[in-house]
SERO-4910 file (N, C-alpha, C, O; in steps of 0.05 Angstrom, whole numbers):
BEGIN
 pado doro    nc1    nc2    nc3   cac1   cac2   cac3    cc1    cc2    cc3    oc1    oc2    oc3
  Unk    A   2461    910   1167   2457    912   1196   2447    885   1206   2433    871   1191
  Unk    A   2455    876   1235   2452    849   1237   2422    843   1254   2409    863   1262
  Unk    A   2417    826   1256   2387    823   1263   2385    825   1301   2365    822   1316
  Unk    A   2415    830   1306   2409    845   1341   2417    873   1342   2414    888   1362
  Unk    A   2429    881   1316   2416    917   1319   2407    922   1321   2407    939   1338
  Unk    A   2391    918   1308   2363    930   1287   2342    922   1327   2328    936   1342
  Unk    A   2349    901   1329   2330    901   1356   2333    920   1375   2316    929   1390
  Unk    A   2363    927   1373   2374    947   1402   2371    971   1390   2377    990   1405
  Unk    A   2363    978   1365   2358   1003   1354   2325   1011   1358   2314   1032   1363
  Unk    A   2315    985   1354   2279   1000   1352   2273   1001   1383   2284    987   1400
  Unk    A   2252   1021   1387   2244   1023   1409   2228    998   1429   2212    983   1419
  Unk    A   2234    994   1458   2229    966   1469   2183    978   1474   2170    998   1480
  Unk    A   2179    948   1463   2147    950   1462   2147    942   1480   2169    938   1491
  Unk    A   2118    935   1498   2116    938   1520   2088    912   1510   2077    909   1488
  Unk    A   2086    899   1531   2056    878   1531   2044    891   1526   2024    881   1514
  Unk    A   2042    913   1528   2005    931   1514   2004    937   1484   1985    941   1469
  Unk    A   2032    936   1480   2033    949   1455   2049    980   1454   2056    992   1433
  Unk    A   2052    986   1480   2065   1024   1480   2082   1019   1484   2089   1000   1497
  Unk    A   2101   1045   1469   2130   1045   1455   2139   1058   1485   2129   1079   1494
  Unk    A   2159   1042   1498   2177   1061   1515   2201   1076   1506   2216   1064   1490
  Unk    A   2205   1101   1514   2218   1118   1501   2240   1119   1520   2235   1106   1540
  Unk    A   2262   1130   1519   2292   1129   1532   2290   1140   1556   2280   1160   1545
  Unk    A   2290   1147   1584   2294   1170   1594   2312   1194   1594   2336   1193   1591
  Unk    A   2294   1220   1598   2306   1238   1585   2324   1241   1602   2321   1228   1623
  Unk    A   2351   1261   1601   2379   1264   1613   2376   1287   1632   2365   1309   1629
  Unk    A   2386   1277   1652   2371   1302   1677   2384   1326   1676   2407   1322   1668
  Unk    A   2379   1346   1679   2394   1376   1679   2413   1374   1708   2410   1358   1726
  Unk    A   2429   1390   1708   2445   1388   1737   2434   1418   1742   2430   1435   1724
  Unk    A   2432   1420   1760   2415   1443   1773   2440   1444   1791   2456   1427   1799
  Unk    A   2439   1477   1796   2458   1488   1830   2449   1482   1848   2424   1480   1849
  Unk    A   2469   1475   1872   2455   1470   1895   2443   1491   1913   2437   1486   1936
  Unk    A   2440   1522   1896   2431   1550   1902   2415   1563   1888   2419   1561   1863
  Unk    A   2398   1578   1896   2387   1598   1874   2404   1615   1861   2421   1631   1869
  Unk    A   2394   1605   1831   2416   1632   1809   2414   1657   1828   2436   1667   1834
  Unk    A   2393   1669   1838   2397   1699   1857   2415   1703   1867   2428   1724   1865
  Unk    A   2423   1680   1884   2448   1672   1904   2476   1688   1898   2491   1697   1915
  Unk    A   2478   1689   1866   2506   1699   1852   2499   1724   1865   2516   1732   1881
  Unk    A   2478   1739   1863   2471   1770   1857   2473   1782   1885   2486   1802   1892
  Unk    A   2452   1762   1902   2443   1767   1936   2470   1772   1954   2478   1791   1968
  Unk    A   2482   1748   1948   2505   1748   1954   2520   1771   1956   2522   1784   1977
  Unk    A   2533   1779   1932   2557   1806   1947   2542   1831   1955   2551   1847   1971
  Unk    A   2518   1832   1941   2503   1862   1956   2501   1849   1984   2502   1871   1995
  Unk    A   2499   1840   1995   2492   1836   2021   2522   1835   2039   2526   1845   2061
  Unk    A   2539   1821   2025   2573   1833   2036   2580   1860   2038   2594   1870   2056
  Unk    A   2562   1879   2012   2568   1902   2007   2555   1922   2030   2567   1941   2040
  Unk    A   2528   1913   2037   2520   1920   2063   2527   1914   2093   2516   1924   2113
  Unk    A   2552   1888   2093   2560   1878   2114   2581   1900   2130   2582   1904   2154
  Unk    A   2598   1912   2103   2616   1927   2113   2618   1947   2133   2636   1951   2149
  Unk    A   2588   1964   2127   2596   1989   2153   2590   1966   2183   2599   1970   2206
  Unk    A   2581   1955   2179   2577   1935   2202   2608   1929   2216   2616   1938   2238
  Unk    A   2623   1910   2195   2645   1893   2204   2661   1924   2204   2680   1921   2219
  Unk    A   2661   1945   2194   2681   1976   2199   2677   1977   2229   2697   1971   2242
  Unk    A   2652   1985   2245   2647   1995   2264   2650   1970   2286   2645   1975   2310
  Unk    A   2657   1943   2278   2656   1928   2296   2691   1931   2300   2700   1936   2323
  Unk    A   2708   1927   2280   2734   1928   2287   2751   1953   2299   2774   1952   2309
  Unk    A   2730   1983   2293   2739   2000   2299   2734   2003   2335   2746   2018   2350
  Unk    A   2718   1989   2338   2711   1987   2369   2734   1973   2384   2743   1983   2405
  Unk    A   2743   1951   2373   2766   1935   2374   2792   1950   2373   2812   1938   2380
  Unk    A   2794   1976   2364   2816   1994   2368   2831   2005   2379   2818   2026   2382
  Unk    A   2855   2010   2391   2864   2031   2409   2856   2057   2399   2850   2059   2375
  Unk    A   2854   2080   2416   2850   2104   2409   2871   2114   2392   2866   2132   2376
  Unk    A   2897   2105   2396   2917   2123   2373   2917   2121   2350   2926   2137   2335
  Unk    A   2901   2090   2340   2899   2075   2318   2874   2084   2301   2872   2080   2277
  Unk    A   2854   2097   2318   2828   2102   2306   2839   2129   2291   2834   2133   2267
  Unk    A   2855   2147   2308   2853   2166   2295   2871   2175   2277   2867   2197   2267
  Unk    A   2891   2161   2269   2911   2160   2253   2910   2165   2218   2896   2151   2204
  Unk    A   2922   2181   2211   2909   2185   2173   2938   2176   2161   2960   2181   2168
  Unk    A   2925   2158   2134   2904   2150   2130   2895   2131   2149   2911   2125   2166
  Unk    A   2873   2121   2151   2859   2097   2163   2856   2073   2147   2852   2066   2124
  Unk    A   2859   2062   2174   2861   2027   2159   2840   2009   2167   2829   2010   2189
  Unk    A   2832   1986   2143   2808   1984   2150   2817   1949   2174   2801   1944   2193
  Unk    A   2828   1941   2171   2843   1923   2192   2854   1935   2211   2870   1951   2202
  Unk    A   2854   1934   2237   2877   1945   2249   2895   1923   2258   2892   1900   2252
  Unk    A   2918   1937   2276   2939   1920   2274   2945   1907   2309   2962   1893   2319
  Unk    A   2926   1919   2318   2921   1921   2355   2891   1911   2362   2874   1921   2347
  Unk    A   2886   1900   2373   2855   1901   2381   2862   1896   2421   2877   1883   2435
  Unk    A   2849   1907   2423   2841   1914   2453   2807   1914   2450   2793   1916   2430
  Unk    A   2801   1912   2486   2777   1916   2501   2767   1938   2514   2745   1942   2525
  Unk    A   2801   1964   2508   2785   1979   2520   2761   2002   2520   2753   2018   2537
  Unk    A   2755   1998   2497   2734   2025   2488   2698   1998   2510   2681   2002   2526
  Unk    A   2704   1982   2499   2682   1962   2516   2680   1961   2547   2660   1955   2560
  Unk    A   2702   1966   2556   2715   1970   2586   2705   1995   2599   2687   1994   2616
  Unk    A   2714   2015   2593   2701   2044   2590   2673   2057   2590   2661   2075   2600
  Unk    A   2668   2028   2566   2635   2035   2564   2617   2028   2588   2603   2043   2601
  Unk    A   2621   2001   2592   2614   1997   2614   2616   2010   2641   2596   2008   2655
  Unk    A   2637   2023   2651   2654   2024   2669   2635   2058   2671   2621   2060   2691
  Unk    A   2636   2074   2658   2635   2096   2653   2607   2114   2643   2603   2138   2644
  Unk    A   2589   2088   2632   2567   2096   2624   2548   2076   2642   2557   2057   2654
  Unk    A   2520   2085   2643   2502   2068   2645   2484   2058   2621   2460   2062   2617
  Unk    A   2504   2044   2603   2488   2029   2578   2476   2017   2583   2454   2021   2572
  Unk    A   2476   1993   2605   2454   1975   2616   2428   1981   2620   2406   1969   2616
  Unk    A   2437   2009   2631   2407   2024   2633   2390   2034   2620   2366   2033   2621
  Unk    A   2415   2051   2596   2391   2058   2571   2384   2043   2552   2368   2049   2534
  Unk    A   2401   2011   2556   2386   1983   2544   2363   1979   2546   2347   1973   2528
  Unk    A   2359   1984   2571   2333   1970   2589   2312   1988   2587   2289   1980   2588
  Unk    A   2319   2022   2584   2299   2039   2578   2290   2036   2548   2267   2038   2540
  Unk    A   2312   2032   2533   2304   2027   2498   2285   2001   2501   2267   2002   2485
  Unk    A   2286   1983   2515   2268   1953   2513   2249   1967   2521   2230   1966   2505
  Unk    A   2244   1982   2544   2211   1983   2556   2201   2001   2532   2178   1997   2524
  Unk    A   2216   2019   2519   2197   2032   2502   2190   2017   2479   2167   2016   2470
  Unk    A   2215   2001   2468   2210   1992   2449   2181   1962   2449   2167   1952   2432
  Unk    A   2184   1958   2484   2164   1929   2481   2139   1952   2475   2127   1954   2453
  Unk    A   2135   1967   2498   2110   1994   2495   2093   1993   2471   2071   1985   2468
  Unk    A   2111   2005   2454   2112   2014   2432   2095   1983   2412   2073   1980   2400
  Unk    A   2114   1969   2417   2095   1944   2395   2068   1928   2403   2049   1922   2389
  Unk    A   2072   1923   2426   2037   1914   2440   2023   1939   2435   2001   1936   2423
  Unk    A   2029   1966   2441   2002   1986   2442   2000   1990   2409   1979   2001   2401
  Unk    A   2022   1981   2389   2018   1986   2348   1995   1962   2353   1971   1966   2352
  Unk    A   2008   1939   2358   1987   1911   2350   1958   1919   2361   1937   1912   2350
  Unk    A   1959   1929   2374   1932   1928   2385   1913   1953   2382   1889   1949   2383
  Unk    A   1922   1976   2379   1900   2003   2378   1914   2002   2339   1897   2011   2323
  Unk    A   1928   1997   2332   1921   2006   2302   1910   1982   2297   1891   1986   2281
  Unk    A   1912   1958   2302   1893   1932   2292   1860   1935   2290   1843   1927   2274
  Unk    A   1861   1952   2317   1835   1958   2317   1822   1976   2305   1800   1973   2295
  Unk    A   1837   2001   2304   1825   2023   2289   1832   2020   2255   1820   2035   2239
  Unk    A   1854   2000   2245   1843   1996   2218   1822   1976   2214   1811   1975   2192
  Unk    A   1815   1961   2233   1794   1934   2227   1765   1959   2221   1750   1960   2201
  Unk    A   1763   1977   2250   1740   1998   2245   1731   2008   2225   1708   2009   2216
  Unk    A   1766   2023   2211   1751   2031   2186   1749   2015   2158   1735   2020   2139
  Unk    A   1765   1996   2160   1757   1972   2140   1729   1957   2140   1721   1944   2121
  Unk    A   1715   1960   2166   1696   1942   2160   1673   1950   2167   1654   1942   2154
  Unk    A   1668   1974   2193   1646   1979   2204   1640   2000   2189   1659   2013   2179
  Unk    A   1608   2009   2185   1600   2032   2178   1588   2057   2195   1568   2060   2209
  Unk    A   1606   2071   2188   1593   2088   2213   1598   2132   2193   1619   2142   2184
  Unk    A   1577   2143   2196   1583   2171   2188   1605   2181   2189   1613   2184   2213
  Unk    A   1625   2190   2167   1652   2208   2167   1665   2187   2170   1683   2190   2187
  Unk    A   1664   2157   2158   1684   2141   2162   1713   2148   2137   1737   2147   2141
  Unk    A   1699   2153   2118   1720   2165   2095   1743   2190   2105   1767   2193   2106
  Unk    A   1721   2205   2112   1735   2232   2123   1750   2229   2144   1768   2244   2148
  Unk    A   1745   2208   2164   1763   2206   2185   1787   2192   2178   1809   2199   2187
  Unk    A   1784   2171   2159   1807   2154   2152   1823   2172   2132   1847   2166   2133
  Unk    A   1818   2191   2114   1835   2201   2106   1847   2236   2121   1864   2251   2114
  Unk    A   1831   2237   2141   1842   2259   2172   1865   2241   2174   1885   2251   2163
  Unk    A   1869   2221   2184   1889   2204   2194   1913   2204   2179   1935   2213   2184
  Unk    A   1901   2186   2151   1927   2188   2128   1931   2217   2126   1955   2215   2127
  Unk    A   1928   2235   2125   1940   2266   2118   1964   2272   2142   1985   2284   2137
  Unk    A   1958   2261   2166   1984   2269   2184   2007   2259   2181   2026   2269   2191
  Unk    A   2010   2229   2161   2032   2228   2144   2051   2247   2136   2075   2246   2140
  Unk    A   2031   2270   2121   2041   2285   2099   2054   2309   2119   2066   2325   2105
  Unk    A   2055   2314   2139   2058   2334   2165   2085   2327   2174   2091   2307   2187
  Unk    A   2106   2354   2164   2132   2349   2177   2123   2348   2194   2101   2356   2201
  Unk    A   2150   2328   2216   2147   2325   2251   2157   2345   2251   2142   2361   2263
  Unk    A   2179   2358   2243   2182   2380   2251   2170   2398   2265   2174   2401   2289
  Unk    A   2154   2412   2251   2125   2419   2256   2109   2416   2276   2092   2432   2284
  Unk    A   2116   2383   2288   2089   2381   2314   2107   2379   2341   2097   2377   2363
  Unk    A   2141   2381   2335   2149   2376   2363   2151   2400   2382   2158   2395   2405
  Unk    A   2146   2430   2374   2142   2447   2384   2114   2447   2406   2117   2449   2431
  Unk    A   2086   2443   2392   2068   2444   2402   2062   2413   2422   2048   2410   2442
  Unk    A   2080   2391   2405   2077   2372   2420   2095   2369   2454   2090   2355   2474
  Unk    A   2111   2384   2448   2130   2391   2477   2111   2406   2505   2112   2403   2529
  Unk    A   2096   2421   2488   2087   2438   2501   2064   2429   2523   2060   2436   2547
  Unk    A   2048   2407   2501   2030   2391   2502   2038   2360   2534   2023   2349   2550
  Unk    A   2068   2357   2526   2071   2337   2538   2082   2359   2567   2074   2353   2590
  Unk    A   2096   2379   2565   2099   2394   2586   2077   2402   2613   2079   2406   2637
  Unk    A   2055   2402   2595   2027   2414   2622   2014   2385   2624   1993   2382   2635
  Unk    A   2031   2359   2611   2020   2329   2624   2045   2322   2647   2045   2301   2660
  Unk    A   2063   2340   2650   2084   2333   2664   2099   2302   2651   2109   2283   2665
  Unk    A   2098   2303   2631   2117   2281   2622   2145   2284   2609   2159   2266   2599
  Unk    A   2151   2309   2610   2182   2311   2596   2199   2308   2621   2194   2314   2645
  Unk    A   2220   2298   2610   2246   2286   2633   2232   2261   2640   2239   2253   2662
  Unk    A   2210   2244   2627   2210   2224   2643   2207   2203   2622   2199   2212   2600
  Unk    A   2213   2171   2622   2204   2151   2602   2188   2155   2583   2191   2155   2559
  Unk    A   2161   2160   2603   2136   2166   2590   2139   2189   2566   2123   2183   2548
  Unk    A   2151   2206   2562   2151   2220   2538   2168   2209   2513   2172   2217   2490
  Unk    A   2175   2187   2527   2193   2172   2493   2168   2143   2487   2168   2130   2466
  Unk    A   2152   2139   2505   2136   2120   2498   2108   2127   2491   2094   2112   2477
  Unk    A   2095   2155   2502   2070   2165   2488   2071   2162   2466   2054   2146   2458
  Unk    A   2089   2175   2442   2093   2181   2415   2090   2159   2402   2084   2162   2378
  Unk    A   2094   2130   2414   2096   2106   2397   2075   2085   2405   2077   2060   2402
  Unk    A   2050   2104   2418   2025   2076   2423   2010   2073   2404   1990   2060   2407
  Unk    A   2016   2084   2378   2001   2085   2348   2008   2105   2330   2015   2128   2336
  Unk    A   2006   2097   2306   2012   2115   2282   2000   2108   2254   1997   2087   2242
  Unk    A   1995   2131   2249   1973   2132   2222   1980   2107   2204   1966   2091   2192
  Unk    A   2007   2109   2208   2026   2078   2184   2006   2064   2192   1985   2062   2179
  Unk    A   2010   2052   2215   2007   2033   2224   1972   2015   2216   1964   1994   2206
  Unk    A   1963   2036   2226   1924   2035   2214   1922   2034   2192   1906   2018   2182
  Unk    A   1942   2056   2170   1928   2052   2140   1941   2016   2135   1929   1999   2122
  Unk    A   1963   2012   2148   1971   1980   2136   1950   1965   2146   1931   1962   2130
  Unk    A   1948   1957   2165   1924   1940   2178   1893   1950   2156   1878   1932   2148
  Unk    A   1888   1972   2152   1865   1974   2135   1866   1960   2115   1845   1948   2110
  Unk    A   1887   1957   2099   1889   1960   2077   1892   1924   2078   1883   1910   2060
  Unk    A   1901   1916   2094   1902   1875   2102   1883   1874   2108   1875   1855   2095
  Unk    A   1853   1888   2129   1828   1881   2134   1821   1876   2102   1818   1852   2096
  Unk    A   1817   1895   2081   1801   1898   2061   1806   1868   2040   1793   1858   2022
  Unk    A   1829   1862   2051   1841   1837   2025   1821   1817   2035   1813   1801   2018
  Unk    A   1812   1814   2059   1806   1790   2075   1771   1787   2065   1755   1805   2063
  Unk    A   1766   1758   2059   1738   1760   2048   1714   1772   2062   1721   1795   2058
  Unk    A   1697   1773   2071   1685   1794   2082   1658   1771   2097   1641   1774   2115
  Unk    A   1666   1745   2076   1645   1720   2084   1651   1703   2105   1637   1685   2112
  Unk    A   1678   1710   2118   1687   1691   2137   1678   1703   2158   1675   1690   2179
  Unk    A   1670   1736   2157   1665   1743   2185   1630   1740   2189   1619   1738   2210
  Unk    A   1618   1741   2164   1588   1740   2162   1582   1711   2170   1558   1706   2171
  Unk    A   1599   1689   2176   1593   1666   2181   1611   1656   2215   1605   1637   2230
  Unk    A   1624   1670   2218   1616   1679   2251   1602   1687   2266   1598   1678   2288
  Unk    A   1592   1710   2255   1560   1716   2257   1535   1709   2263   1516   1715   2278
  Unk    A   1543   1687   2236   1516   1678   2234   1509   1648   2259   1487   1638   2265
  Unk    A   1544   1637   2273   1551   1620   2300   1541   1629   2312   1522   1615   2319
  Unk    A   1542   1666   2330   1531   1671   2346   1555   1693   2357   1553   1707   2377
  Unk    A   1576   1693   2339   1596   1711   2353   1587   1746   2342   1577   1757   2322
  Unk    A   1597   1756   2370   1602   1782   2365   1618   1795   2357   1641   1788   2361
  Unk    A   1613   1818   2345   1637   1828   2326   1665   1830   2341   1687   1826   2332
  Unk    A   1659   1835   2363   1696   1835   2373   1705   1804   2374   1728   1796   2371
  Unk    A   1684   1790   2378   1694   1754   2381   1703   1749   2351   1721   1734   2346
  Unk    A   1693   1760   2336   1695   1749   2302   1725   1772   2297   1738   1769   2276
  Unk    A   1730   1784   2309   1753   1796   2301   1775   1788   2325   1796   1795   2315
  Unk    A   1778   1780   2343   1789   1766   2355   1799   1737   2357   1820   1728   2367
  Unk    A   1774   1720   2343   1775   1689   2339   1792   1691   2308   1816   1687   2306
  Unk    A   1774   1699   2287   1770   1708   2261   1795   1719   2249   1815   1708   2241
  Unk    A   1787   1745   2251   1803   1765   2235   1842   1768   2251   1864   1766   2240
  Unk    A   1836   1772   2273   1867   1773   2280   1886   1756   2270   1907   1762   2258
  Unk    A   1876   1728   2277   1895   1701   2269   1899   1705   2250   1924   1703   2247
  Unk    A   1883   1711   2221   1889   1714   2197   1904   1734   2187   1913   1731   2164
  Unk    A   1909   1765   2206   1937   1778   2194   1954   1774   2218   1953   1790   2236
  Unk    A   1968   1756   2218   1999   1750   2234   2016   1759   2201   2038   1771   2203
  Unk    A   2012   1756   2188   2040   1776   2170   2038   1804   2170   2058   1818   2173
  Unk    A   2017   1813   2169   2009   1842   2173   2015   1860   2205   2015   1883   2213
  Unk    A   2018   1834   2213   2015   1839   2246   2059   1837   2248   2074   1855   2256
  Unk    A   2068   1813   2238   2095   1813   2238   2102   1841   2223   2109   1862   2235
  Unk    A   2101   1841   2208   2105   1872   2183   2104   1898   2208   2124   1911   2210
  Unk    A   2079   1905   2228   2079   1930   2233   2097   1918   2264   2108   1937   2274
  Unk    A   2102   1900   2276   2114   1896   2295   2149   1903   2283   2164   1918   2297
  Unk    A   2157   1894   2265   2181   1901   2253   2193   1931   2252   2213   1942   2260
  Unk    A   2171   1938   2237   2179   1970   2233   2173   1985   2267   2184   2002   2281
  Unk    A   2152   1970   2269   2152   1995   2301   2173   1988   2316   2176   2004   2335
  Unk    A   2194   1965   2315   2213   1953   2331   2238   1979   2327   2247   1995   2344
  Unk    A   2247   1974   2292   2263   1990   2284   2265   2020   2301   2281   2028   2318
  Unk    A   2234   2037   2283   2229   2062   2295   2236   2067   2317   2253   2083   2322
  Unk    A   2219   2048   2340   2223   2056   2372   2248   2061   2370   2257   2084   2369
  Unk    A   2268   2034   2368   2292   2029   2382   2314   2056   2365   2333   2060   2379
  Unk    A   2314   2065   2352   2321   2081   2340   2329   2104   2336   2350   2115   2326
  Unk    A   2297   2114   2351   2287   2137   2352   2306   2162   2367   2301   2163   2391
  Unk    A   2319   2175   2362   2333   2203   2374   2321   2226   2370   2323   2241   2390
  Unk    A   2308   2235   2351   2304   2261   2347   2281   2273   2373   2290   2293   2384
  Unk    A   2260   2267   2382   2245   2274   2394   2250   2265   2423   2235   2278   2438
  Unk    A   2267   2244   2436   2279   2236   2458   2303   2261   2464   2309   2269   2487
  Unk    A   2314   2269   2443   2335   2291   2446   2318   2316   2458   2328   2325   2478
  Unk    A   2292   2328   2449   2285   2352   2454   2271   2345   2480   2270   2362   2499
  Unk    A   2255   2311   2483   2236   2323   2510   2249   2302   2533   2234   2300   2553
  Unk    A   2268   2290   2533   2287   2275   2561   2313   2295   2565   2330   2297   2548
  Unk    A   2314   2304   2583   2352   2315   2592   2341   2299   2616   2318   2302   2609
  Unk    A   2341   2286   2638   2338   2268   2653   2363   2238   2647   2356   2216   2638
  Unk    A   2381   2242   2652   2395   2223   2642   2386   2188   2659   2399   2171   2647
  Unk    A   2372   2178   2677   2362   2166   2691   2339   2152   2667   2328   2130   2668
  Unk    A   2336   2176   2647   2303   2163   2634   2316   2158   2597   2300   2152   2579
  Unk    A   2347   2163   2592   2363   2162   2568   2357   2140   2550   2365   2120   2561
  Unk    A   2348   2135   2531   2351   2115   2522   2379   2108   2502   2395   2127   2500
  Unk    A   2385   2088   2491   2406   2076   2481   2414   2099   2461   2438   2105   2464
  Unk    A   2401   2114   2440   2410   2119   2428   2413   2150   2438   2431   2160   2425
  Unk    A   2402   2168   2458   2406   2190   2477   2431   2190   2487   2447   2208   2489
  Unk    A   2431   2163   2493   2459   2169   2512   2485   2152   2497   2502   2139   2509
  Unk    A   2485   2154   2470   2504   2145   2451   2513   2179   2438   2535   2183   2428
  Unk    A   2493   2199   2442   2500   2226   2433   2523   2242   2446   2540   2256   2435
  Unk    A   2520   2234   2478   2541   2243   2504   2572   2230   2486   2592   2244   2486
  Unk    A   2571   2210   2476   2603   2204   2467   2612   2230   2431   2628   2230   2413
  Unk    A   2596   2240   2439   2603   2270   2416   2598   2290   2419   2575   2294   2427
  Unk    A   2615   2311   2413   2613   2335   2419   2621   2355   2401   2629   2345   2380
  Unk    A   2622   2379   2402   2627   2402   2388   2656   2397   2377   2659   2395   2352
  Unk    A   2674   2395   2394   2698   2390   2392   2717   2363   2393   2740   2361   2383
  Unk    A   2706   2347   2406   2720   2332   2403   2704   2294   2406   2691   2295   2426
  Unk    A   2703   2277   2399   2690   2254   2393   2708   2227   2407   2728   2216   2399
  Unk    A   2688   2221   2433   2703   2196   2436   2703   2176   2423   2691   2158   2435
  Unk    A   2717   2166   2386   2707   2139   2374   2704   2114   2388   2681   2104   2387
  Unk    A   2725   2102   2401   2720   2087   2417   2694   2075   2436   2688   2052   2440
  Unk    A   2683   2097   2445   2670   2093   2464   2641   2087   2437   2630   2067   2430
  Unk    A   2639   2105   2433   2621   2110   2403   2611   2084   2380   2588   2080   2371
  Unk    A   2638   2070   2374   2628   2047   2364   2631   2033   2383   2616   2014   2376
  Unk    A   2640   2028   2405   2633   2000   2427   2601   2002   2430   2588   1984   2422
  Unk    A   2588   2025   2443   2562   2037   2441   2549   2025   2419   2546   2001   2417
  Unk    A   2542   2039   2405   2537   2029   2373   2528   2000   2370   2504   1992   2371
  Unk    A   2557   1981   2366   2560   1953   2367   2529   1942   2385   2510   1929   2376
  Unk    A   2533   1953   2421   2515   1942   2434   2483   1945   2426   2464   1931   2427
  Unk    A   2488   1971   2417   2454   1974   2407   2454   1961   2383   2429   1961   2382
  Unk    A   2458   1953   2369   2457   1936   2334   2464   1904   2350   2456   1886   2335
  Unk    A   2472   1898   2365   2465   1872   2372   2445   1863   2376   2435   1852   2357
  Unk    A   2431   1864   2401   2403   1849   2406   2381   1848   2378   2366   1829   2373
  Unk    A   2381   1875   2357   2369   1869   2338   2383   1852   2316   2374   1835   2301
  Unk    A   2393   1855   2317   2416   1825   2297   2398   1797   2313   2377   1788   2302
  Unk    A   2408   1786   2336   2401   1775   2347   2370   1772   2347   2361   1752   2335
  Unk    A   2362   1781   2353   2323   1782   2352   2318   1775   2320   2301   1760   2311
  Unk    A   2340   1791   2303   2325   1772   2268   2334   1754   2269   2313   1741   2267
  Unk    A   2356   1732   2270   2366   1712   2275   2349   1698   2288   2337   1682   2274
  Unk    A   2342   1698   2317   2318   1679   2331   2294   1679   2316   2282   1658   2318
  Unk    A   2280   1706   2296   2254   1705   2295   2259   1694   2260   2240   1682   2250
  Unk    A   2278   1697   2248   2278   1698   2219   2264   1669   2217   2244   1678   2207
  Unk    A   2260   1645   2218   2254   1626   2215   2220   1632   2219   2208   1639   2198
  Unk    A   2207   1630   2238   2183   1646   2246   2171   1671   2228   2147   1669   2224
  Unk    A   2183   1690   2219   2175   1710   2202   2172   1696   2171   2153   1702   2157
  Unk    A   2185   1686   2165   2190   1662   2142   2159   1648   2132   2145   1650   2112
  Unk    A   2159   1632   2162   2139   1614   2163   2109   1626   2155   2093   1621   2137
  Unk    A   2109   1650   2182   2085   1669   2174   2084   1683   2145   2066   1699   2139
  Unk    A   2098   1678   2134   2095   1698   2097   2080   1676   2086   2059   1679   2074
  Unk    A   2095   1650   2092   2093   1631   2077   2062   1611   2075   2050   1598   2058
  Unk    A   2059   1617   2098   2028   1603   2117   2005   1622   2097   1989   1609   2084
  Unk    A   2003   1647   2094   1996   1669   2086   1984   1662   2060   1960   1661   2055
  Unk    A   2006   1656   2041   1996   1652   2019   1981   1636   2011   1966   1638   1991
  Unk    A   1984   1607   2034   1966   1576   2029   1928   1589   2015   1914   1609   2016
  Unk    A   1927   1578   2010   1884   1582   1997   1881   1545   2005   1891   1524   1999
  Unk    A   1859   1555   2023   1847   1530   2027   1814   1540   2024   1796   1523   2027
***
């Protein structure tokens, strides 16, 4: 071996004396998470009744009802969208589903924030027993309470009107045991040192404690969003007021005993599953952020 091998073979020394070693060979990484393979088609797989009900809206009526059914059609028209409009007041039970549904999430954020912070933190006689009074109505078919609860909303004069699709959703046991259960994670020294500034307990849970569950606070705004907007079963027994319908009340009018307008049905449909499509799209970045903020320890 010649005397400039042997050089290009031993390792290059360095003025100090330390051996530099080769750099090691980089891995090629995806430009995705391995999940990505997996996330991926389940999430196509859930796309489908979506993209079904969007093209079936897109249908002529002779086409919807034709056997077998196809999942393309071969016509698309506007008019089941035409109709809807034309024929219903969707706009309106839009606008009644928003007021309940906004209702509904300012009065969750705020009376269960409060009444889980209560029983998470303050002491007060029958706090156990009250907090688990609460969790037990969980366990209570609704079934069960919309009889007495009709009755209840009947001698307040609120059936046939808004107000009986938005009472039901200014708090819920969920809602308090989650918030309890985020008060208790939270150190207990951050609020004893508000305290000790000069703040009062509602200042130390207002300055303090709120800011610190915005994930807890996004989490019960989510589900109460869903629920409200949703909600049919108890809007069916205490609204026939068609003036006070909400979106999904007056999506029931396109079916009947005998016979089913599809058309009209998934155009319907479509409009209500929009704005929440839309609303996770604007907020998904924001809900993200708040998970993410969450976990920081400083």
């Amino acid at each position: 071996m010649s005397t400039e091998t042997r050089v290009l073979a031993t390792p290059l020394r360095t003025a100090a004396g330390a051996t530099e070693r080769p750099a090691p060979r980089r891995r090629r990484r995806l430009p995705f998470s391995p999940w990505h393979l997996l996330l991926v088609p389940v999430s196509l797989l859930f796309l489908v009744p979506f993209i079904e009900m969007f093209l079936t809206s897109l249908e002529p009526a002779a086409e919807i009802n034709r056997f077998p059914p196809s999942f393309f059609p071969t016509q698309f028209t506007l008019t089941g969208y035409e109709r809807l409009f034309a024929e219903s007041d969707i706009l309106h039970w839009l606008l009644n589903t928003a007021i309940v549904s906004a209702a509904a999430i300012a009065s969750h954020l705020v009376l269960c924030s409060l009444a889980g912070y209560g029983f998470a933190r303050l002491q007060f006689p029958g706090r156990t027993f009250g907090f688990l009074a609460v969790l037990a109505t969980i366990m209570i078919p609704s079934q069960l309470l919309m009889i007495p609860t009709y009755v209840m909303f009947a001698r307040l004069h609120l059936v046939d009107h808004l107000g009986a699709a938005i009472v039901p959703w200014l708090a819920s046991a969920f809602g308090i045991f989650l918030m309890r259960q985020f008060f208790l994670s939270l150190p207990a020294e951050l609020e004893e040192a508000g305290m000790i500034d000069g703040c009062t307990r509602l200042q130390v849970f207002f300055r303090i404690v709120l800011p610190l569950a915005r994930p807890a606070l996004a989490t019960l705004a989510i589900f109460t969003l869903l629920g409200s907007w949703n909600d049919l079963v108890w809007p069916l027994i205490a609204i026939n007021n068609e003036h006070a319908f909400t979106l999904q009340l007056g999506l029931t009018n396109f079916q009947g005993a005998r016979r089913t307008d599809w058309s009209l049905l998934m155009a319907g449909n479509v409009v209500a599953t929009l704005p929440l499509i839309l609303l996770f799209l604007v907020a998904q970045k924001q809900f993200v952020a708040t998970m993410a903020s969450a976990g920081l320890k400083g």
